[in-house]
C-alpha positions as CSV (number, residue, x, y, z in Angstrom):
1,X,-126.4,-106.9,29.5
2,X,-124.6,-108.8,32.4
3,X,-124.1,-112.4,31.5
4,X,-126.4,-113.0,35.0
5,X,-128.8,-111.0,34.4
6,X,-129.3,-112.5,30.8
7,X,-129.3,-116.1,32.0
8,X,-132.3,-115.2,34.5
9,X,-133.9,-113.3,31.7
10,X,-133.6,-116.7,30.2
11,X,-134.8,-118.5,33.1
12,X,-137.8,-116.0,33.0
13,X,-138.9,-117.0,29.4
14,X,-138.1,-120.5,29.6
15,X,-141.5,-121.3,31.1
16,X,-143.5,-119.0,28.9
17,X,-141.7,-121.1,25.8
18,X,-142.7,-124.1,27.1
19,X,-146.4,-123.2,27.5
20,X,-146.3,-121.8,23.9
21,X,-144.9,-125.0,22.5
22,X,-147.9,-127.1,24.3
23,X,-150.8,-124.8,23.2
24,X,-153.5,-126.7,21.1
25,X,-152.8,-124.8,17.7
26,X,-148.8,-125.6,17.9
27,X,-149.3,-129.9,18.8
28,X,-151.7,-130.2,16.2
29,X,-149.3,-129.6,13.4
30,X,-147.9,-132.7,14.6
31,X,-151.4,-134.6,14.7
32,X,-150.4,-136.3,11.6
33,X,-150.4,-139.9,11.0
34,X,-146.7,-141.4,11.1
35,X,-144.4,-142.7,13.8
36,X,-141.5,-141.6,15.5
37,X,-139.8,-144.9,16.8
38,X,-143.3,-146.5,17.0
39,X,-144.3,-143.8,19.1
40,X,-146.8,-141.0,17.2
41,X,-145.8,-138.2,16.4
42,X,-148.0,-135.8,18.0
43,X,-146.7,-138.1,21.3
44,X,-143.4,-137.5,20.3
45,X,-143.4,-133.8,20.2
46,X,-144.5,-133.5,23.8
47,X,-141.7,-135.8,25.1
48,X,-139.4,-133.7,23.2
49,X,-140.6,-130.5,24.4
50,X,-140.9,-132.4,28.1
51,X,-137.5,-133.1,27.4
52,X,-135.9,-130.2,26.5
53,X,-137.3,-128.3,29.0
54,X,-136.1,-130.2,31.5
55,X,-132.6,-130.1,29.7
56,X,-132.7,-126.3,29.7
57,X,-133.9,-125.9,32.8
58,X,-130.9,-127.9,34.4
59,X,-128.5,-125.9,32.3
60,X,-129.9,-122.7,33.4
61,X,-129.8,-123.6,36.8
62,X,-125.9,-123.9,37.1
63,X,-125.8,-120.5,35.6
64,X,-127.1,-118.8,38.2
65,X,-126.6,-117.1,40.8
66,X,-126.5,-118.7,44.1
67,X,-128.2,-116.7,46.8
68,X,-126.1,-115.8,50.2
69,X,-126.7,-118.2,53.0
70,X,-128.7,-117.2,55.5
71,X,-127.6,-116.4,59.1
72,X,-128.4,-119.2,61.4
73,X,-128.4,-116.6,64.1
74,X,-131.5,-115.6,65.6
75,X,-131.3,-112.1,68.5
């Protein structure tokens, strides 16, 4: 597998991973009493995964591949 066409593979599942990580049964094994810096956890867990997805995202997208420009011309 190409090295591009594995990062957009990436880019592909990224989204999907970060709709798993926010699904009901997955945030409430953090509904648990306890602080993380003051902050619950269960608030916590969705910064992180807010975070990180934003993190990936922006490493992903230097990755990949940039598109040919468009010609300005128009016959």
């Amino acid at each position: 597998m190409t090295p591009s066409r594995r990062v957009r593979l990436l880019a592909f599942f990224l989204p999907i991973a970060g709709l798993i990580l926010i699904m009901p049964p997955i945030v409430f094994i953090f509904d648990r009493p306890g602080t993380v810096f003051g902050v619950p956890n269960i608030i916590a867990f969705l910064f992180f995964v807010w975070f990180a997805m934003i993190a990936a995202t922006f490493l992903l997208q230097r990755h990949l591949p940039t598109p040919p420009p468009e010609d300005s011309r128009r016959d």
